[in-house]
C-alpha positions as CSV (number, residue, x, y, z in Angstrom):
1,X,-18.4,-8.2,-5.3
2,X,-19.4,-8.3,-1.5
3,X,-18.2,-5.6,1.2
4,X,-15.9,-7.1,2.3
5,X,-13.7,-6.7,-1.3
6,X,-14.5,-3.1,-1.6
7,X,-13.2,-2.4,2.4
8,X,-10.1,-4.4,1.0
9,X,-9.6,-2.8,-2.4
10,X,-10.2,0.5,-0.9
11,X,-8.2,-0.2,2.1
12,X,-4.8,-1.0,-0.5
13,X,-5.6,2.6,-2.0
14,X,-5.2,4.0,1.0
15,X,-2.4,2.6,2.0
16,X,-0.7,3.7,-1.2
17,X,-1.3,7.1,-1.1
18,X,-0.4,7.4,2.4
19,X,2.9,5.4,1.3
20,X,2.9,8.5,-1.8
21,X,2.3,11.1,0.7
22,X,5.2,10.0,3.2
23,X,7.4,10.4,0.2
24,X,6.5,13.7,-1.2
25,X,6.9,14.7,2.3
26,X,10.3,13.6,2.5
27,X,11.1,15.1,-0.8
28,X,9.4,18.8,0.5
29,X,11.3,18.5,3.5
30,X,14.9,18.1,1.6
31,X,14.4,20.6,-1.0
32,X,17.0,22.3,-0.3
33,X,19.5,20.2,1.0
34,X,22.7,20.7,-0.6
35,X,26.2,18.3,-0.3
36,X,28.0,19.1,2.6
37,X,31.4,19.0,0.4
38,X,31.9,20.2,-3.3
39,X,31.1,17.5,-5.6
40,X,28.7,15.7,-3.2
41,X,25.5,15.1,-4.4
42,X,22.2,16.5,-2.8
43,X,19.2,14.9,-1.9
44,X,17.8,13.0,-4.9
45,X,14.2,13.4,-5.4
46,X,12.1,9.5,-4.9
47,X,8.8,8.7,-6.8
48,X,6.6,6.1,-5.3
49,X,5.7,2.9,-7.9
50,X,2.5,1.4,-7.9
51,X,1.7,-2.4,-9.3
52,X,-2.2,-4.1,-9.8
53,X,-2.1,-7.2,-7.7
54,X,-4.6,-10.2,-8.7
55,X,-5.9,-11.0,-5.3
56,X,-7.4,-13.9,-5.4
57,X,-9.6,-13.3,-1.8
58,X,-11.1,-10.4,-3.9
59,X,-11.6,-11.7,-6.9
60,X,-9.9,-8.7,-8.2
61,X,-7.1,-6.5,-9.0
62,X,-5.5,-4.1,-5.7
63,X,-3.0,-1.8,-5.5
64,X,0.5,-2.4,-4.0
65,X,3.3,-0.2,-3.7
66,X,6.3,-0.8,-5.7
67,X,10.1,0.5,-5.1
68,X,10.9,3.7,-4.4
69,X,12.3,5.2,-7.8
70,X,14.7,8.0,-8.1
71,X,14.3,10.8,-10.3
72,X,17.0,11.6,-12.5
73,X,16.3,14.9,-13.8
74,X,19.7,17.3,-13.2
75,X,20.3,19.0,-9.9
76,X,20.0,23.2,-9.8
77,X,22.7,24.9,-9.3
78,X,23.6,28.2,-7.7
79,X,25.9,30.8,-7.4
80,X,26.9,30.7,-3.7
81,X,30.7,30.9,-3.3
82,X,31.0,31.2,0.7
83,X,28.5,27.9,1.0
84,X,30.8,25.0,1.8
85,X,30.1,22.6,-0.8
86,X,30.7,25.4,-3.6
87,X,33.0,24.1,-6.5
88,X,35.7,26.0,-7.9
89,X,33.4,28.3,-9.6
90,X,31.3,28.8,-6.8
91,X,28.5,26.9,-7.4
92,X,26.4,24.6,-4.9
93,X,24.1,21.8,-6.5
94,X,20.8,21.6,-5.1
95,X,18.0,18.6,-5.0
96,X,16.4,18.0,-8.2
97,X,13.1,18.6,-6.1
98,X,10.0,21.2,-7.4
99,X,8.1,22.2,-4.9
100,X,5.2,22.8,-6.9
101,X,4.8,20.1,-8.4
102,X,5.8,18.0,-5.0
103,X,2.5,20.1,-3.9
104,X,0.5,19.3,-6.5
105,X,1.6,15.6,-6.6
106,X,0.6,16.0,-2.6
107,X,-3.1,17.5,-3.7
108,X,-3.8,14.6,-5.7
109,X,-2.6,11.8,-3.0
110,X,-5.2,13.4,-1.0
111,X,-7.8,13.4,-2.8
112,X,-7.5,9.8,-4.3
113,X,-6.8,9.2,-0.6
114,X,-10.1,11.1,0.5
115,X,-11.7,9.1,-2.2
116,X,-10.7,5.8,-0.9
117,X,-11.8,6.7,2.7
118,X,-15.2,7.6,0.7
119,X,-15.7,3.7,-0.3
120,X,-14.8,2.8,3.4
121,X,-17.4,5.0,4.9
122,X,-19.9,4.1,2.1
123,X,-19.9,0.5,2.2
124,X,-19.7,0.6,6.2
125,X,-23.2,2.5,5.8
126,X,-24.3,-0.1,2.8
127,X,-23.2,-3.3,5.5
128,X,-25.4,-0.9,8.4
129,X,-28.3,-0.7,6.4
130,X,-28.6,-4.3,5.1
131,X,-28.1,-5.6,8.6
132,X,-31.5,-2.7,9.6
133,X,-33.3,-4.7,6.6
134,X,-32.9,-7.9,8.0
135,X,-33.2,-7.0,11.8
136,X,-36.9,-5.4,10.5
């Protein structure tokens, strides 16, 4: 494998988790987003897909981002009878969205992120070096 595969394998992992990122950011920033009428649905939380690509200018497998998928775990509901879309009972659904685990999902983009950028700077250094050799 020369550099140029790694800067283009590693370069499809970053743009993955920075396509992961942008969507656990969306679903943080509608956690709480409730129907505007009763019986409207909230926000329902997405989950990025990922495939392995053959690409055959690598000679090897990358990463591409698949369709956004949609959770389909239940909504929450709460006991908020003045909020406009309450039902009959007084209950407002809310997004299907865990913060927590939105964060944690968030903490490991980065890092596999981080470690992407870590292959980039790498090989840059590896491609510096080898050019030193040959000027010497």
């Amino acid at each position: 494998m020369d550099f140029n595969s790694s800067l283009r394998i590693a370069a499809t992992g970053l743009h993955a988790q920075t396509a992961r990122m942008r969507v656990i950011a969306e679903n943080i920033a509608n956690a709480d987003s409730a129907g505007k009428a009763p019986g409207e649905e909230p926000y329902r939380r997405r989950v990025p897909t990922f495939q392995a690509q053959y690409d055959a200018e690598v000679g090897g497998k990358v990463v591409e981002v698949g369709r956004l998928a949609y959770d389909m775990s239940d909504f929450t509901s709460r006991y908020e009878p003045g909020h406009p879309a309450a039902d009959a009972s007084g209950y407002v659904q809310y997004p299907n969205v865990n913060t927590l685990i939105e964060t944690m999902d968030m903490r490991e983009a980065q890092r596999t992120y981080e470690a992407n950028l870590n292959v980039v700077t790498v090989t840059r250094q590896m491609l510096g070096r080898t050019l030193d050799i040959l000027r010497g």
